[in-house]
Every structure is written in C-alpha cells, then in structure tokens.
Backbone as XML, in Angstrom:
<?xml version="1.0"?>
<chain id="A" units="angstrom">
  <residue number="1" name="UNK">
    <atom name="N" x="52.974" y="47.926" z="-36.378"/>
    <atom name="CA" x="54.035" y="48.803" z="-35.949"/>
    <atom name="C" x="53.907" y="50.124" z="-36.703"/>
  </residue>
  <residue number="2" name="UNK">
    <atom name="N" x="53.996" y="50.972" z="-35.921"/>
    <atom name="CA" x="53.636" y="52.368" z="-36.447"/>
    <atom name="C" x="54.192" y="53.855" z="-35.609"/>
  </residue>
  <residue number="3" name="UNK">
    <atom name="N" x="54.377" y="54.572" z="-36.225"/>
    <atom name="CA" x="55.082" y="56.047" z="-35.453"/>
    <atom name="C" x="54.788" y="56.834" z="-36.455"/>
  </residue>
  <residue number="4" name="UNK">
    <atom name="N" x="54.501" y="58.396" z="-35.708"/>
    <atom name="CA" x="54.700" y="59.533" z="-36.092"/>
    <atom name="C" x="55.930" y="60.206" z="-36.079"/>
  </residue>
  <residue number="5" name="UNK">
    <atom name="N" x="56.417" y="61.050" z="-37.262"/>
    <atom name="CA" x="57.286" y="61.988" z="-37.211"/>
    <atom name="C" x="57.219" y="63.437" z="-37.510"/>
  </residue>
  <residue number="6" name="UNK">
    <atom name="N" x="57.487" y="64.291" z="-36.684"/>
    <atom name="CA" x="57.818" y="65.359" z="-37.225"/>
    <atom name="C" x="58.746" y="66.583" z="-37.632"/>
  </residue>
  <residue number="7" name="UNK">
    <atom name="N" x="58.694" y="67.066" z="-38.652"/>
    <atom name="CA" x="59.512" y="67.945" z="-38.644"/>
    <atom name="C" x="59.340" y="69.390" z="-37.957"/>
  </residue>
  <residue number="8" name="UNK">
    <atom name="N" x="60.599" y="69.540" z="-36.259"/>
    <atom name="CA" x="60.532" y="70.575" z="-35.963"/>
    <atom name="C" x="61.004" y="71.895" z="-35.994"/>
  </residue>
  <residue number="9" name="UNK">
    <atom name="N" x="62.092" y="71.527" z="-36.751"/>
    <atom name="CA" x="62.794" y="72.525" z="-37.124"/>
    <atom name="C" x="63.742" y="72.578" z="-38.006"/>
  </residue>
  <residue number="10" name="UNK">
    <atom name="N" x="64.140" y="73.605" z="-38.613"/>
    <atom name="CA" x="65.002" y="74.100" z="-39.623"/>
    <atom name="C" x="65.935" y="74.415" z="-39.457"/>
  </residue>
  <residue number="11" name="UNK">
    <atom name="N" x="67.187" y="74.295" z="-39.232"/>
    <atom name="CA" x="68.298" y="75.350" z="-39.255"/>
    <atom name="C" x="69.164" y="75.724" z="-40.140"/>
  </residue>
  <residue number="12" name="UNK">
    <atom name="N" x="69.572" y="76.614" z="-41.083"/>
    <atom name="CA" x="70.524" y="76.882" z="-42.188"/>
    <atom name="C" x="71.228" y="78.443" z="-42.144"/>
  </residue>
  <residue number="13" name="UNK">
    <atom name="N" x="71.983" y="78.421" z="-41.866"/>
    <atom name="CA" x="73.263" y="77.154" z="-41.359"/>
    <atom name="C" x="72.919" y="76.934" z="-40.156"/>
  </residue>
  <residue number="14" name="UNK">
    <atom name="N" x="73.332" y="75.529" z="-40.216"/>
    <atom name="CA" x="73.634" y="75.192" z="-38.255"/>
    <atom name="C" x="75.060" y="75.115" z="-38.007"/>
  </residue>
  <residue number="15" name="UNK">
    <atom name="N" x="75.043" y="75.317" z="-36.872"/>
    <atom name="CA" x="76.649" y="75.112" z="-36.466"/>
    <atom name="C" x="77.129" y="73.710" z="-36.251"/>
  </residue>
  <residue number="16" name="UNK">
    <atom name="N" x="78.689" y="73.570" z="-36.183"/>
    <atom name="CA" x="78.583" y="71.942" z="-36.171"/>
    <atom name="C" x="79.702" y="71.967" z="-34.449"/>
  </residue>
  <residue number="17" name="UNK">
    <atom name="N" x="79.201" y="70.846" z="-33.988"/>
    <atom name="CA" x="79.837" y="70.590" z="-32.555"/>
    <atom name="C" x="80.903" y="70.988" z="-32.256"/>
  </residue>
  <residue number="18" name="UNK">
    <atom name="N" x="81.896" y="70.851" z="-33.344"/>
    <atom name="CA" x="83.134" y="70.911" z="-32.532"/>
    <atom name="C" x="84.123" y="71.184" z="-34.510"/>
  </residue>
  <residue number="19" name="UNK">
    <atom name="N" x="85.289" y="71.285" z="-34.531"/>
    <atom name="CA" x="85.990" y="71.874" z="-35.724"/>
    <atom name="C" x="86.182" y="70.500" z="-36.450"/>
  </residue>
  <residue number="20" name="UNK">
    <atom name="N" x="85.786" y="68.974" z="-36.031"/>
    <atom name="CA" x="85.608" y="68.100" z="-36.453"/>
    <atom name="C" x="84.746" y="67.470" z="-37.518"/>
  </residue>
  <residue number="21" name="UNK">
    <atom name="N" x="83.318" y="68.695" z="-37.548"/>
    <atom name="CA" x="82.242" y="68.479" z="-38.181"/>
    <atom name="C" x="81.406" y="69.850" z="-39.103"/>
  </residue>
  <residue number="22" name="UNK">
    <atom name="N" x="82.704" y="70.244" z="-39.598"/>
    <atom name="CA" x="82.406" y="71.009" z="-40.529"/>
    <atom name="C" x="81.987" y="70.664" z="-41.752"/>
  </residue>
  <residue number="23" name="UNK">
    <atom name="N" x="81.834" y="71.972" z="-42.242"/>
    <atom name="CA" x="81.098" y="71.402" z="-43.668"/>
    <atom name="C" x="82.319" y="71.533" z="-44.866"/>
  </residue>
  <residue number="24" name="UNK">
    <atom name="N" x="82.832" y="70.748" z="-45.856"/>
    <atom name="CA" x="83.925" y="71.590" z="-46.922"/>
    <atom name="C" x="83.521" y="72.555" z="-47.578"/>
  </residue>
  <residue number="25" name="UNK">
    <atom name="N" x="85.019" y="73.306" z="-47.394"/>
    <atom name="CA" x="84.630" y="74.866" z="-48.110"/>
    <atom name="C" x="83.647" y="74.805" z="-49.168"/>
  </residue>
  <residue number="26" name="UNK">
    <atom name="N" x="83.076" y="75.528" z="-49.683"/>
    <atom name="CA" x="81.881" y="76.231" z="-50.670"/>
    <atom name="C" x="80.588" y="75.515" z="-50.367"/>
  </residue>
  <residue number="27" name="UNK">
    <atom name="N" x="80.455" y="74.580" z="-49.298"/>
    <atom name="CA" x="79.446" y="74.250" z="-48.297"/>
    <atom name="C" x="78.884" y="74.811" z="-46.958"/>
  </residue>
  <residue number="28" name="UNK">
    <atom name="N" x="77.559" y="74.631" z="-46.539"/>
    <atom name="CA" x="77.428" y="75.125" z="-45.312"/>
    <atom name="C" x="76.461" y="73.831" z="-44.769"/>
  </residue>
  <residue number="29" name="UNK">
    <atom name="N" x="76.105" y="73.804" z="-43.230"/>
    <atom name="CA" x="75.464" y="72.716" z="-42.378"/>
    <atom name="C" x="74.384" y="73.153" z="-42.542"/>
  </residue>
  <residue number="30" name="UNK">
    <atom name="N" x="73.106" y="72.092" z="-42.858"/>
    <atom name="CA" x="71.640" y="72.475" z="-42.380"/>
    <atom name="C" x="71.344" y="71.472" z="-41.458"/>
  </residue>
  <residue number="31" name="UNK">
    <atom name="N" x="70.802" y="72.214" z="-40.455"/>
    <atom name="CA" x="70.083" y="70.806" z="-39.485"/>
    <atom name="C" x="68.855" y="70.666" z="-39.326"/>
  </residue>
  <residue number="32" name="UNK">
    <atom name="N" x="68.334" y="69.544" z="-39.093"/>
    <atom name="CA" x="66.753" y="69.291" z="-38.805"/>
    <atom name="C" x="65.938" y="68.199" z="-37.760"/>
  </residue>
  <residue number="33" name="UNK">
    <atom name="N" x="65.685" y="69.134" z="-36.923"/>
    <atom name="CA" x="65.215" y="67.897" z="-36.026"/>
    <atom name="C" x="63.975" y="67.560" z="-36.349"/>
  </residue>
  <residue number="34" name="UNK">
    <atom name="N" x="63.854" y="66.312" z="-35.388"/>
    <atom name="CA" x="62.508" y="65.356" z="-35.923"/>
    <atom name="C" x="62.298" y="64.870" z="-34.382"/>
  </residue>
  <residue number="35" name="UNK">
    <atom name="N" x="61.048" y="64.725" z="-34.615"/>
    <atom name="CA" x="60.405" y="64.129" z="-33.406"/>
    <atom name="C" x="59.450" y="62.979" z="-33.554"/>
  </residue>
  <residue number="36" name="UNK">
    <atom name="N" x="60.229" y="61.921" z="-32.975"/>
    <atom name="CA" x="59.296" y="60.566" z="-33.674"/>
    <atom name="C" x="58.394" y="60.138" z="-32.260"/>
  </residue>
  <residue number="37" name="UNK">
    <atom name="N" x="57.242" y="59.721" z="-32.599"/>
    <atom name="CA" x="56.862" y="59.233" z="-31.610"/>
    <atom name="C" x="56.088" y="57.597" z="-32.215"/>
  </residue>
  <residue number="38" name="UNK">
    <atom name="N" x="56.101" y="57.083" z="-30.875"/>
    <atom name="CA" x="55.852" y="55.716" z="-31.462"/>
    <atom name="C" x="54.100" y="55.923" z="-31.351"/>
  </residue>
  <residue number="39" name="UNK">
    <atom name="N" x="53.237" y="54.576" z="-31.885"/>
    <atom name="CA" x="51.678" y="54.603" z="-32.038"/>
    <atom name="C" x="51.582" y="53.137" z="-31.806"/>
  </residue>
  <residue number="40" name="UNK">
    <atom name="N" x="52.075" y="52.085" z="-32.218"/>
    <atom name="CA" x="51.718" y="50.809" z="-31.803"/>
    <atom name="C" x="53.027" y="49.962" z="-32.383"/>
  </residue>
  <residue number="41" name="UNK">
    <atom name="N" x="53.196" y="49.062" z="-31.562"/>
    <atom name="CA" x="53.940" y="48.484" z="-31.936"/>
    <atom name="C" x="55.358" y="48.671" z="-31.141"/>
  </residue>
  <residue number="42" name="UNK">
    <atom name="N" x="56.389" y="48.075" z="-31.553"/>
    <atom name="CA" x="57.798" y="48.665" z="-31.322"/>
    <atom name="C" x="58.670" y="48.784" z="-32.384"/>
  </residue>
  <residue number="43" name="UNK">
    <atom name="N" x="58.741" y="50.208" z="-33.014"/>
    <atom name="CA" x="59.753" y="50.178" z="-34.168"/>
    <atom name="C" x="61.299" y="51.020" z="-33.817"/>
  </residue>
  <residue number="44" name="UNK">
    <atom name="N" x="61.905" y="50.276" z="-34.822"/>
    <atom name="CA" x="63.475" y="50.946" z="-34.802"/>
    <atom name="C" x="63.795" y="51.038" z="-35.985"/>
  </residue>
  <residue number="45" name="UNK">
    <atom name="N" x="64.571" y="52.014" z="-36.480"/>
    <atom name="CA" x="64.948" y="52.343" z="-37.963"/>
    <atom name="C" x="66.205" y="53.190" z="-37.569"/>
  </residue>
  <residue number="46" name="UNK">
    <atom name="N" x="66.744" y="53.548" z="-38.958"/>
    <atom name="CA" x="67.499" y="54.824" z="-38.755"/>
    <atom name="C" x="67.263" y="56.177" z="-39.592"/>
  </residue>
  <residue number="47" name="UNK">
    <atom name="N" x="66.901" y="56.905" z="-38.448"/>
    <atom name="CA" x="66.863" y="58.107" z="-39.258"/>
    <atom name="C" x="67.788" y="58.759" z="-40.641"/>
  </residue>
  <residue number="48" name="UNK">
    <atom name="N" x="68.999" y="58.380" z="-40.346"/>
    <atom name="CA" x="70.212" y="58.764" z="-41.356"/>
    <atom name="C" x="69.724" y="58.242" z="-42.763"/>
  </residue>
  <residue number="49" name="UNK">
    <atom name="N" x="68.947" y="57.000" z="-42.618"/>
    <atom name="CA" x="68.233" y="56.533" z="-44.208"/>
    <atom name="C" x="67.003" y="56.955" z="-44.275"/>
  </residue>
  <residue number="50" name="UNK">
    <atom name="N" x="66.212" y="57.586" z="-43.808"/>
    <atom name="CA" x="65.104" y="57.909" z="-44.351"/>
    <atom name="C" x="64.819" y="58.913" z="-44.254"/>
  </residue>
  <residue number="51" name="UNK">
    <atom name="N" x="65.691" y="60.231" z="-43.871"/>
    <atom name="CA" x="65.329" y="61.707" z="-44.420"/>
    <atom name="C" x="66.277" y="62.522" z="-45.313"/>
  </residue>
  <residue number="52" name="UNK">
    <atom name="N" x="65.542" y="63.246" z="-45.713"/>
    <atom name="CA" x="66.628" y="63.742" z="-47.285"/>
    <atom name="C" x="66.530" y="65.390" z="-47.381"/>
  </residue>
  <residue number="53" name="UNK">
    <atom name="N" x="67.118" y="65.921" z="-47.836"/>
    <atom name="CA" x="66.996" y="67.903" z="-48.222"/>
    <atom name="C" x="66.671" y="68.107" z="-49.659"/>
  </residue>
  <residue number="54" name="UNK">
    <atom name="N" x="65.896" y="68.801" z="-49.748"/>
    <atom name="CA" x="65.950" y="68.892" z="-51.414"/>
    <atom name="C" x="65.864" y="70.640" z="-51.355"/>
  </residue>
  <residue number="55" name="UNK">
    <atom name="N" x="66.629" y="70.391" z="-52.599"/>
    <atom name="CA" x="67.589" y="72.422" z="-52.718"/>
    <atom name="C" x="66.922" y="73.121" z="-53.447"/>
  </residue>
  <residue number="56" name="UNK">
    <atom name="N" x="66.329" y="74.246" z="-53.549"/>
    <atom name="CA" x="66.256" y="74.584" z="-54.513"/>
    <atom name="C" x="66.860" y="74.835" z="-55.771"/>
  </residue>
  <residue number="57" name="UNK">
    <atom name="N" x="67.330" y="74.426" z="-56.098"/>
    <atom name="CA" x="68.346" y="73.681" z="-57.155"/>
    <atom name="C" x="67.832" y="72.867" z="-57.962"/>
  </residue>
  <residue number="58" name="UNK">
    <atom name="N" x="66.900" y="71.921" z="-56.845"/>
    <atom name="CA" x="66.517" y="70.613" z="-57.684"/>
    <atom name="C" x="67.316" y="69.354" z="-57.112"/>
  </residue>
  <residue number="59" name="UNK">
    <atom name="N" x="68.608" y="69.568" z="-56.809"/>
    <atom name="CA" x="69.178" y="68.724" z="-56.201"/>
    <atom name="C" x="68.714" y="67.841" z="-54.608"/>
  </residue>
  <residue number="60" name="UNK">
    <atom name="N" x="68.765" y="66.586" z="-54.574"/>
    <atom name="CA" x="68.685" y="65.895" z="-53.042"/>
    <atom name="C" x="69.584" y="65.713" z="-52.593"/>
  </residue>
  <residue number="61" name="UNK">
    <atom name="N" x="69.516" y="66.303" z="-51.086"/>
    <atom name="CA" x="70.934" y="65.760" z="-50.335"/>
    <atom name="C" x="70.819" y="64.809" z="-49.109"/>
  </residue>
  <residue number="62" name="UNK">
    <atom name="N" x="71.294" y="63.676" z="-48.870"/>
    <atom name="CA" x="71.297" y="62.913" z="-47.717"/>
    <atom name="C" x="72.295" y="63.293" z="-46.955"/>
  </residue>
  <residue number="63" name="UNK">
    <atom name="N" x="71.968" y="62.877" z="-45.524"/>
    <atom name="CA" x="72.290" y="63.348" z="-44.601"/>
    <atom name="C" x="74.179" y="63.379" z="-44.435"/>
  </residue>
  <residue number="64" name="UNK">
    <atom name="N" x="74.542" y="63.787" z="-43.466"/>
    <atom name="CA" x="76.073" y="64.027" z="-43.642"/>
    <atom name="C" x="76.472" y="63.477" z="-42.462"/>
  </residue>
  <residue number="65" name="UNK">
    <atom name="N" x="76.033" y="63.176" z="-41.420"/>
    <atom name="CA" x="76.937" y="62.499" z="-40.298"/>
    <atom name="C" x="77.221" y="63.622" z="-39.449"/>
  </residue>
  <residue number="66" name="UNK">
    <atom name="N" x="77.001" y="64.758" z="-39.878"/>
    <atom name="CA" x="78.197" y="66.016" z="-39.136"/>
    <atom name="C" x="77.772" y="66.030" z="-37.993"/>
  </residue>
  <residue number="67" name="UNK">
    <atom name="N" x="78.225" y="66.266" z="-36.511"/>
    <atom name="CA" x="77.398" y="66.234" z="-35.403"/>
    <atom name="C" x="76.875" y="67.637" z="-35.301"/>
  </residue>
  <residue number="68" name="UNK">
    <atom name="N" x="76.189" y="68.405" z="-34.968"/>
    <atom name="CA" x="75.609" y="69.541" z="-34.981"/>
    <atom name="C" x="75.597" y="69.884" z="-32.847"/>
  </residue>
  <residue number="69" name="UNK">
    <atom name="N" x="75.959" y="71.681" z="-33.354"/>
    <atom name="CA" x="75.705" y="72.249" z="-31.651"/>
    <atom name="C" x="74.326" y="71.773" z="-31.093"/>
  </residue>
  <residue number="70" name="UNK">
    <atom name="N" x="73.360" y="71.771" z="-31.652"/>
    <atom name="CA" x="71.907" y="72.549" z="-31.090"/>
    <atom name="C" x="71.373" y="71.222" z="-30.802"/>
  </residue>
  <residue number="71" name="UNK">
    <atom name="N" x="72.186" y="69.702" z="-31.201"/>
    <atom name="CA" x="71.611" y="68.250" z="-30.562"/>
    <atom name="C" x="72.092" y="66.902" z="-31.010"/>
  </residue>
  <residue number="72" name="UNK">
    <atom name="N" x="72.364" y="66.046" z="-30.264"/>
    <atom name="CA" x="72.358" y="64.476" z="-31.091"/>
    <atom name="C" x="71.784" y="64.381" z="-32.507"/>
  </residue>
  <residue number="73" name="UNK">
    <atom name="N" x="72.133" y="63.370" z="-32.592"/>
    <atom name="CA" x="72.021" y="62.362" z="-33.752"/>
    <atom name="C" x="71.272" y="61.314" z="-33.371"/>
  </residue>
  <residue number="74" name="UNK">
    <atom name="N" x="69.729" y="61.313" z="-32.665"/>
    <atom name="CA" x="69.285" y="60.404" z="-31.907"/>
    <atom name="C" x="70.220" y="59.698" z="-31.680"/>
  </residue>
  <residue number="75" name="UNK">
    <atom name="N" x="70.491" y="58.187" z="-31.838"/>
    <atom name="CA" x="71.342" y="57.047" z="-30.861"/>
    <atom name="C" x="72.321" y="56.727" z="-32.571"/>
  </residue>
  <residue number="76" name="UNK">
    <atom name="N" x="73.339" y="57.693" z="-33.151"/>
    <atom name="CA" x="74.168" y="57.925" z="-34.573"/>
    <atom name="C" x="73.099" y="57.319" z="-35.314"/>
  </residue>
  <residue number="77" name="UNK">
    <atom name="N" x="71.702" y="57.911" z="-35.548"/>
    <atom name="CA" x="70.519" y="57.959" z="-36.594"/>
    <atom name="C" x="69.496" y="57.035" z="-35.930"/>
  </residue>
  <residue number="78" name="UNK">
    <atom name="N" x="69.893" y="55.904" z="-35.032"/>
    <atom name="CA" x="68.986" y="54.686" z="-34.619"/>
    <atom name="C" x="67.838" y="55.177" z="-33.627"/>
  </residue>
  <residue number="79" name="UNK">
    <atom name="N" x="67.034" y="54.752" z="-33.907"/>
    <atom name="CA" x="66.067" y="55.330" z="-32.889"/>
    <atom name="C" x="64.688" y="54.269" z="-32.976"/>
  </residue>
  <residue number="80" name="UNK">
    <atom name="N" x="63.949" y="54.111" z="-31.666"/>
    <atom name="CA" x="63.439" y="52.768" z="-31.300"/>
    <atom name="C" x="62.341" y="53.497" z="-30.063"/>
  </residue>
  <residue number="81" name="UNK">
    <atom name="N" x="61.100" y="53.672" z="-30.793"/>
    <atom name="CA" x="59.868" y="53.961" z="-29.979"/>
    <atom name="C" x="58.885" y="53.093" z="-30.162"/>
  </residue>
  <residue number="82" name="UNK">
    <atom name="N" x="58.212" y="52.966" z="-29.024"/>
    <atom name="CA" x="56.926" y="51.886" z="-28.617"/>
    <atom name="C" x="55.882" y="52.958" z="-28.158"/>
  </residue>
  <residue number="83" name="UNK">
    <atom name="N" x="54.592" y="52.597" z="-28.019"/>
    <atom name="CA" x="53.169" y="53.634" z="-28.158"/>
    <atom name="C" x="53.711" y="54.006" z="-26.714"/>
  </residue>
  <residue number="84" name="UNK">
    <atom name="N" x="53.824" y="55.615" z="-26.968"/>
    <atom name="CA" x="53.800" y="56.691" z="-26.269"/>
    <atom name="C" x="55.162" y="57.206" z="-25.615"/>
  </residue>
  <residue number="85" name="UNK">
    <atom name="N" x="55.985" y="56.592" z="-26.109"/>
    <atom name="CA" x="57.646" y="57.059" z="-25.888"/>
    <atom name="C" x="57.839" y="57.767" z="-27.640"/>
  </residue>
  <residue number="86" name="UNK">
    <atom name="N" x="58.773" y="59.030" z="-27.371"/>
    <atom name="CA" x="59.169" y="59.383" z="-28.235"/>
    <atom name="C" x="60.897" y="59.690" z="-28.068"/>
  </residue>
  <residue number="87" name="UNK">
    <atom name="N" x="61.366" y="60.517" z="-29.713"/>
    <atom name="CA" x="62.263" y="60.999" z="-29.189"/>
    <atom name="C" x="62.602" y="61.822" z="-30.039"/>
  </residue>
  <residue number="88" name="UNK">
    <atom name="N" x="63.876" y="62.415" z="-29.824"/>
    <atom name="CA" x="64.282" y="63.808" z="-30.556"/>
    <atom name="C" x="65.541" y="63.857" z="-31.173"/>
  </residue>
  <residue number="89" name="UNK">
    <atom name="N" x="65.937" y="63.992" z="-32.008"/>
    <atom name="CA" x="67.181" y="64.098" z="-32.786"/>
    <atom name="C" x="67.335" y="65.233" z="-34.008"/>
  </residue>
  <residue number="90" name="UNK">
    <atom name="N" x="68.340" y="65.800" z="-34.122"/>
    <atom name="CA" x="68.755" y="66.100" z="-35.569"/>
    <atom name="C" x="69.966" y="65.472" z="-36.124"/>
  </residue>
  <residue number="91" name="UNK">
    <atom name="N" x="69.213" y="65.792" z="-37.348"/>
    <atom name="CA" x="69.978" y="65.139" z="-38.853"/>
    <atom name="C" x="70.692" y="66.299" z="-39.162"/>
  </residue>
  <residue number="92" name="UNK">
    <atom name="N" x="71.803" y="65.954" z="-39.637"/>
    <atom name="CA" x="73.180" y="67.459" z="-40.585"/>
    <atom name="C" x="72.825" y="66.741" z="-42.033"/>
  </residue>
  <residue number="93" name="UNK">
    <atom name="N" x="72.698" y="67.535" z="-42.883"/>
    <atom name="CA" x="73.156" y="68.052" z="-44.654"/>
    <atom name="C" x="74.192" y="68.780" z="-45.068"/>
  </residue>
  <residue number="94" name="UNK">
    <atom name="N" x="74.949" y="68.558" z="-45.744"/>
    <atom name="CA" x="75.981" y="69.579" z="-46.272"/>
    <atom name="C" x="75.119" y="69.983" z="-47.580"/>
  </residue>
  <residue number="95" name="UNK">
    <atom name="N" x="74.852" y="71.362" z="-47.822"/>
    <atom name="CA" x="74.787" y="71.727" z="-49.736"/>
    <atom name="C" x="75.123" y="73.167" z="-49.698"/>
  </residue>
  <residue number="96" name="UNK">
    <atom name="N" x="75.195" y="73.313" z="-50.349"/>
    <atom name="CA" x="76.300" y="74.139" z="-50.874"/>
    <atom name="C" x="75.858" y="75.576" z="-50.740"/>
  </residue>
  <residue number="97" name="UNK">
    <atom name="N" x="76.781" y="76.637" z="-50.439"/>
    <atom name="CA" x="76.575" y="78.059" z="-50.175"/>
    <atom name="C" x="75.500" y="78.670" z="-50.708"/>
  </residue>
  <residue number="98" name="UNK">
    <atom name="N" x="75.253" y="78.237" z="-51.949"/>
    <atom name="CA" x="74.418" y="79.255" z="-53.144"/>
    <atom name="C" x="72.815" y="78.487" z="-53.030"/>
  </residue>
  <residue number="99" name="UNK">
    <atom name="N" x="72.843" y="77.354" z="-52.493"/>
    <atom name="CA" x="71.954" y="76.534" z="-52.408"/>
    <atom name="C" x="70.918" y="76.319" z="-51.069"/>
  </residue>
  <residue number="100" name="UNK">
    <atom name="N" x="69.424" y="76.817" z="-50.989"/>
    <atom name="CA" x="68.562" y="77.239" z="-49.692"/>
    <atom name="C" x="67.794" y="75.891" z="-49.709"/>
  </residue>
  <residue number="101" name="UNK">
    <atom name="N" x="67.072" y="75.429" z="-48.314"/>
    <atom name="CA" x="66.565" y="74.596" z="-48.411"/>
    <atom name="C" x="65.211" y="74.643" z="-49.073"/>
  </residue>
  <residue number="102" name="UNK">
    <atom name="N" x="64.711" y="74.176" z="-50.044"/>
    <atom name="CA" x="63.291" y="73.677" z="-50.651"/>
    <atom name="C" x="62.528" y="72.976" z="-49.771"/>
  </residue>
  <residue number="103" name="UNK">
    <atom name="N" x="63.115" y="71.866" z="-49.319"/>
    <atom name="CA" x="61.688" y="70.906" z="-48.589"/>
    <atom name="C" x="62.414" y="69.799" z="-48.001"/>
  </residue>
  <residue number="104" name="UNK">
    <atom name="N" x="61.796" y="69.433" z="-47.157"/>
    <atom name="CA" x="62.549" y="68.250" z="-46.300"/>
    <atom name="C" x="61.725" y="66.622" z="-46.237"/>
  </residue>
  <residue number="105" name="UNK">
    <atom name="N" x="62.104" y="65.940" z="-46.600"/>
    <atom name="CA" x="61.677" y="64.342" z="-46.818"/>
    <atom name="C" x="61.833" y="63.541" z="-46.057"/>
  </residue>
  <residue number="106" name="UNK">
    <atom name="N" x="60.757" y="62.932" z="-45.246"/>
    <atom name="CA" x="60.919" y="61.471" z="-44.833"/>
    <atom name="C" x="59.976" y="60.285" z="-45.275"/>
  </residue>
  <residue number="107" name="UNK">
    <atom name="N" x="61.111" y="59.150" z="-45.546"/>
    <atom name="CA" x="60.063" y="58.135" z="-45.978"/>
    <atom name="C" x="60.807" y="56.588" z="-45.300"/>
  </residue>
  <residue number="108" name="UNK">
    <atom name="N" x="60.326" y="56.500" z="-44.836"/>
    <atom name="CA" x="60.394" y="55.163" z="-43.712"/>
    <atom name="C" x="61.295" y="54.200" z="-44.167"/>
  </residue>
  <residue number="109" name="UNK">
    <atom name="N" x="61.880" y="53.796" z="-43.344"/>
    <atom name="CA" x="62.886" y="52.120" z="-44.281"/>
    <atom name="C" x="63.803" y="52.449" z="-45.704"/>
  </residue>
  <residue number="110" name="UNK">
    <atom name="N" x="64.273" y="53.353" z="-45.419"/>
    <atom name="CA" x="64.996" y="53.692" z="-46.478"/>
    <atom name="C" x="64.826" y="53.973" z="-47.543"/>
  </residue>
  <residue number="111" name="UNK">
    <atom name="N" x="63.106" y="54.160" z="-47.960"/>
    <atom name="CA" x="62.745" y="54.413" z="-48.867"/>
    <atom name="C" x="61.686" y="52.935" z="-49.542"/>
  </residue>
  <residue number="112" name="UNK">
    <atom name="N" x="62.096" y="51.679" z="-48.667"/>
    <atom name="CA" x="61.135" y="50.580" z="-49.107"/>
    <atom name="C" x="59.909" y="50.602" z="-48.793"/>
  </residue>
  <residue number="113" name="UNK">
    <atom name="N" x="59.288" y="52.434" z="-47.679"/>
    <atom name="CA" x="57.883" y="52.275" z="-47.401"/>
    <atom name="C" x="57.183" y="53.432" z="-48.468"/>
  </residue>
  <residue number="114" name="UNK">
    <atom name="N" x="56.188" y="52.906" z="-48.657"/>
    <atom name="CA" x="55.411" y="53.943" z="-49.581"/>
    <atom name="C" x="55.253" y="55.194" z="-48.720"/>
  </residue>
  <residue number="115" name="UNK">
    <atom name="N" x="54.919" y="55.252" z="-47.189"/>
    <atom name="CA" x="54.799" y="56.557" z="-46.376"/>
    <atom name="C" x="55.867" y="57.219" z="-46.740"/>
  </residue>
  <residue number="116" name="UNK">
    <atom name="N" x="55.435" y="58.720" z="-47.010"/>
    <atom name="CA" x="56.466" y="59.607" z="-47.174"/>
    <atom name="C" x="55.515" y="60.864" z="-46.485"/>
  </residue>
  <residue number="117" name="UNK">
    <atom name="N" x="56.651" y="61.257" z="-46.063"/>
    <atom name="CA" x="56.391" y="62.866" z="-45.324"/>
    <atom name="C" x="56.648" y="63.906" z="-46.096"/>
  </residue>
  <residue number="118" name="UNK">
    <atom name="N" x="56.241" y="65.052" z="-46.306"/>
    <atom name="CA" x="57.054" y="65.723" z="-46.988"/>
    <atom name="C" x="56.661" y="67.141" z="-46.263"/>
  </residue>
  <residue number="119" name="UNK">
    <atom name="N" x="58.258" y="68.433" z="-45.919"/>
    <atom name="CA" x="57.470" y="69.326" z="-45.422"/>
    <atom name="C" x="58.484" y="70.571" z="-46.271"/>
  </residue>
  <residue number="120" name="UNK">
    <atom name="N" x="57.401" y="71.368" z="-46.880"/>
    <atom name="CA" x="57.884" y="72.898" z="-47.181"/>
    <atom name="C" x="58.642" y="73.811" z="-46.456"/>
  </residue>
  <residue number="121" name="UNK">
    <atom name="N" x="59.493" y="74.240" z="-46.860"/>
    <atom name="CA" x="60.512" y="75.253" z="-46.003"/>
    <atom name="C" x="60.477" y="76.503" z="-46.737"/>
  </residue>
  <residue number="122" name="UNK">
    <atom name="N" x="60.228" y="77.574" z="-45.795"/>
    <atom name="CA" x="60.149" y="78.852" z="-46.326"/>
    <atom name="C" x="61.068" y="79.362" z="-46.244"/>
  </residue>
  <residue number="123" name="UNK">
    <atom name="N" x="61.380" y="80.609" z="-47.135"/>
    <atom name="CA" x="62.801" y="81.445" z="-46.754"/>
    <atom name="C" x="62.472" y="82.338" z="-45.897"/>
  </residue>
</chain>
C-alpha cells in the first residue's frame, strides 16, 4: 500500500468559509492543499494527523479544523485512494500574526511512518 502526496499550495492568510472558522485574535489562517494520489494498494488515513506548519519561529503547528474558502477538508481530513484515483483537499493552521510559514510536513500515520515529506516555503 502506497501513495503520493503533494504539496500544492500555500496560502497565508487564507480566508476561512464562513465567520464560524476564524482564526482568534492575534492569529491568522494558513491553508495548504495536498494532492494525494494512490500507487498500489488501497490506503486511507487522515490527513489532519499527518501534516504539520513549522514557523519561522521554530514553532510546529497542527492543523486547526477551520474550514477554509478556497476548498474541503478532503472527507473532515479522511481520505482513501487506490492506484490511480486521487484527491484534493486543504488543511487550515492557525499561528500567529508575527509568525510566516517556514516549511510544511507530511509524514504518514501520524507520524508512526518513517516517510516524511518535507517542503520549503518561500516568502
């Protein structure tokens, strides 16, 4: 069982859906979509546990639940591809005003797989 992911995009700030999914004051939303595609097998995981923000700060932030304008939350993080179906989702972060994104993390199973992704974010 096996899939690709990628990271397609960045957003900081993103907007959030609706006045329900804001960020608390001296915070703002980052979003990030991913595009998983499956390679063999049939896997399901949740995205919400296995991607992370790291700030330049130094600080890691896991994901926030917030629903974001610009897309789902794949199936609320779950997502389930077999060789040659994919799919598309973003993840929300809350961190904080003063704080830009550094780099974005995925590592499979919540962290119980040694695969880790890791991708640089420029300002």
């Amino acid at each position: 069982m096996s899939y690709d992911v990628t990271l397609t995009k960045v957003v900081s700030p993103a907007s959030a859906a609706d006045e329900f999914n804001t960020a608390p004051a001296g915070d703002h939303l980052v979003g990030a979509e991913f595009t998983i595609k499956g390679i063999s097998g049939s896997v399901s995981d949740d995205a919400n546990n296995d991607a992370t923000v790291h700030g330049d700060n130094g600080q890691v932030y896991q994901p926030a639940f917030d629903t974001l304008a610009a897309g789902t939350d794949f199936n609320s993080g779950d997502f389930n591809v077999s060789p040659g179906t994919s799919e598309v989702g973003w993840l929300s972060f809350e961190i904080p005003n003063s704080v830009s994104v550094a780099s974005v993390q995925w590592q499979p199973s919540g962290g119980f797989d040694n695969d880790t992704a890791t991708w640089t974010v420029s300002k």
